[in-house]
C-alpha positions as CSV (number, residue, x, y, z in Angstrom):
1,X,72.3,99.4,104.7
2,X,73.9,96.1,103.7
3,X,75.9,93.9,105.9
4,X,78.5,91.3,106.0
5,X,78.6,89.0,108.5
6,X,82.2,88.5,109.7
7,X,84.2,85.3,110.9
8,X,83.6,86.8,114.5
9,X,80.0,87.3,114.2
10,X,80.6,91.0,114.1
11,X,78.2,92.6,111.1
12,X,79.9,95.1,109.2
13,X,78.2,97.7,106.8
14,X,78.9,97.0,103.3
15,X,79.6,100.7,102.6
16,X,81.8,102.9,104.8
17,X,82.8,106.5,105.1
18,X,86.6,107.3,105.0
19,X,88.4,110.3,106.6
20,X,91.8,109.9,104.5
21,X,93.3,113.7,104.1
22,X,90.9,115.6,106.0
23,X,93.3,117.0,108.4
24,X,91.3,120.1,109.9
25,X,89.7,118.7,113.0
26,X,86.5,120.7,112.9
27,X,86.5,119.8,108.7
28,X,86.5,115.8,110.1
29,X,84.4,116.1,112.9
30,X,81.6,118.1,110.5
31,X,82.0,115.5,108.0
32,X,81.8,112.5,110.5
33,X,78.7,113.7,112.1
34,X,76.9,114.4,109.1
35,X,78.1,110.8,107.5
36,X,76.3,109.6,110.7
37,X,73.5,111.6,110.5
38,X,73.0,110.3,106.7
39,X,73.0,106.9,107.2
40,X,76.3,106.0,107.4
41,X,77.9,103.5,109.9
42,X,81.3,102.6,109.4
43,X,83.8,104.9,110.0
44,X,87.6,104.3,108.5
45,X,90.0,106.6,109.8
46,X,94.1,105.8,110.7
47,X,96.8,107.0,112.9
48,X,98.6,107.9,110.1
49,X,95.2,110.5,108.9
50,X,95.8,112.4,111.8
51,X,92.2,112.7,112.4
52,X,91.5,110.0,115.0
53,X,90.4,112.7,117.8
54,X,88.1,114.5,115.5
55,X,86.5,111.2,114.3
56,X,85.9,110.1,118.3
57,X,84.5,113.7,119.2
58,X,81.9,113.3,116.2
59,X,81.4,109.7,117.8
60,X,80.9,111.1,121.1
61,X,78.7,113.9,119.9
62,X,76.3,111.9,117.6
63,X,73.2,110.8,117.9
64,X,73.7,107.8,117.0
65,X,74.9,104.6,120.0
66,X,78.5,103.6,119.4
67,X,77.4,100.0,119.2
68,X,76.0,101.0,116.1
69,X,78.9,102.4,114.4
70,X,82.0,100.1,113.2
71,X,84.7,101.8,113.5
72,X,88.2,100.9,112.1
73,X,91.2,102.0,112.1
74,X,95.1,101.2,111.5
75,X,98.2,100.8,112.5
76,X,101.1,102.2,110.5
77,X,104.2,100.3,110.2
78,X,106.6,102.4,112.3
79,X,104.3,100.4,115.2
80,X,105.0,96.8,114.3
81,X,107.3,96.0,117.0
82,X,104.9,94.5,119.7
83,X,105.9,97.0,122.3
84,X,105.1,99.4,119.9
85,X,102.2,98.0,118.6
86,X,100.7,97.9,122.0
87,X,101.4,101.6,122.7
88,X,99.4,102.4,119.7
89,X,96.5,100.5,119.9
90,X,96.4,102.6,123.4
91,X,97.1,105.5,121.7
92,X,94.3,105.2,119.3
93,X,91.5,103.9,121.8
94,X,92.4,107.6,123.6
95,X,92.6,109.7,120.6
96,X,89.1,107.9,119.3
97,X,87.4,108.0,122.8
98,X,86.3,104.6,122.6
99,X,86.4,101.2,124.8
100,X,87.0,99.5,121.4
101,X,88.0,99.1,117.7
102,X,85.6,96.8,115.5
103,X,88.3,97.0,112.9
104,X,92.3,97.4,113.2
105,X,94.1,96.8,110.2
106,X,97.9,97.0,109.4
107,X,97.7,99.9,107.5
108,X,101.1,98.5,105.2
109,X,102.0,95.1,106.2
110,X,105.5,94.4,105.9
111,X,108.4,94.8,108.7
112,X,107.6,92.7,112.1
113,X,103.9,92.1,111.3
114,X,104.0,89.1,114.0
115,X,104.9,91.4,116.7
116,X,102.0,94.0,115.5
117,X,99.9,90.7,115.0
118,X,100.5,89.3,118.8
119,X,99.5,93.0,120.2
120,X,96.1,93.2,118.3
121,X,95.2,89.7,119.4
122,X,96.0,90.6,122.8
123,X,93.8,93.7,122.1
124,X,90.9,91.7,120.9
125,X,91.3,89.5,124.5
126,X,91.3,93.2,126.1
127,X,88.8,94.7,124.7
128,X,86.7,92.6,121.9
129,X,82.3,93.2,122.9
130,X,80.3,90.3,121.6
């Protein structure tokens, strides 16, 4: 596996596996696991995917440490507003089962990015591993 080294230091696999549209949580976690069993090591999943619990359950029940898995996710733009931003980086550290997000993107960013923007580098504060 190739990696890119980002501005953070954090190394992120060159080639990721997505869980956009798989809906069925048992479909997802299947697919997670066996993406993990076959190599992979980023995971890119999003609120909006409605597959975040599956993807931490196949997290949680791989073999493979979560230090070694990048996850990402995003937020949708509904959760701009810092308030709301906050509440759903929350949200999606319980859905995933995780201490942390290697990766949050704005999933579509336009609206009150600064307020989504403030949240996430107060999240990175909270919760960022080097």
């Amino acid at each position: 596996m190739e990696y890119v080294t980002l501005n953070n230091g954090l190394r992120m696999p060159n080639l990721g596996f997505g869980v956009y549209l798989v809906t069925d949580y048992e479909e997802c976690k299947k697919s997670v696991l066996e993406a993990l069993k076959n190599g992979y090591r980023l995971i890119d999943t999003a609120a909006v995917y409605m597959n975040e619990k599956a993807v931490g359950a196949a997290i949680s029940e791989s073999d493979v440490v979560r230090k070694d898995i990048f996850l990402t996710t995003k937020l949708w733009p509904q959760d701009y507003p810092y308030e709301k931003a906050k509440a759903a980086i929350n949200k999606a550290l319980e859905k995933l089962n995780v201490e942390y997000i290697d990766l949050l993107l704005l999933h579509q960013p336009f609206g009150d990015i600064l307020g989504a923007w403030k949240a996430m580098g107060e999240a990175v504060e909270e919760y960022y591993r080097a």
